[in-house]
C-alpha positions, 0 to 999 in steps of 0.5 A: 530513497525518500524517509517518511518525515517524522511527523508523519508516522503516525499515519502508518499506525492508523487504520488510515487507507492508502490511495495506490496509484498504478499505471495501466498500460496505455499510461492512464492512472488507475487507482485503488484503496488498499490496507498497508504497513510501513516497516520503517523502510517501505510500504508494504501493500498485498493483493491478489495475483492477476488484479489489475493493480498486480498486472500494472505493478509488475509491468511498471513499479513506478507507483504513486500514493497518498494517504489521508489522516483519517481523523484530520482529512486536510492532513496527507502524505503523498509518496512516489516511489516504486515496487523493489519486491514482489513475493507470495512469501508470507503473504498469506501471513500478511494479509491475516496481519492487515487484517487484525489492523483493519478490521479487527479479525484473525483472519483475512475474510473476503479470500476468492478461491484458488486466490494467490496473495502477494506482497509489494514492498514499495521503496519511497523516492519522494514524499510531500506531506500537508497539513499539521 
């Protein structure tokens, strides 16, 4: 498992999004902009069940992701690594939690009905980083 260098982890506090690459499966990258958390270990991402990153994580963990310093956007991280965890557990709570970080509110406003949250918790393989 990779580390996210030192001088990187600021990006895990901002309100930086994540560009989370997936693959479909005819092996064409899809690609979407979520919220995250880092916990020190791996990335935490959550969405909901039966999307189509959900349907892509769950057949292939092998995922790529960048992340661009929202205040400086010729700084990046770039992250390879692969889903180790799928689970509704706390996943309601999660989402009420990205979405203080991101948006300032208590809780998660764009919820669809009968919609199931999920967290992904990522384990970083590779990292490469750009920019100071």
């Amino acid at each position: 498992m990779a580390t996210i260098p030192e001088k990187y982890l600021d990006l895990m506090q901002k309100k930086a999004f994540l560009q989370l690459a997936t693959l479909m499966p005819d092996g064409t990258p899809q690609v979407s902009p979520v919220w995250f958390e880092y916990d020190g270990k791996y990335i935490l991402i959550n969405s909901a069940k039966g999307r189509v990153k959900d349907n892509n994580m769950r057949r292939d963990a092998r995922v790529g992701m960048d992340i661009v310093d929202p205040d400086n956007p010729y700084r990046h991280l770039s992250i390879r690594g692969r889903v180790g965890e799928i689970t509704e557990r706390g996943a309601d709570e999660h989402i009420d939690k990205l979405t203080k970080k991101y948006i300032g509110q208590d809780k998660y406003p764009y919820r669809g009905p009968g919609e199931v949250r999920v967290i992904y918790k990522i384990e970083p393989e590779h990292t490469y980083a750009m920019g100071s």
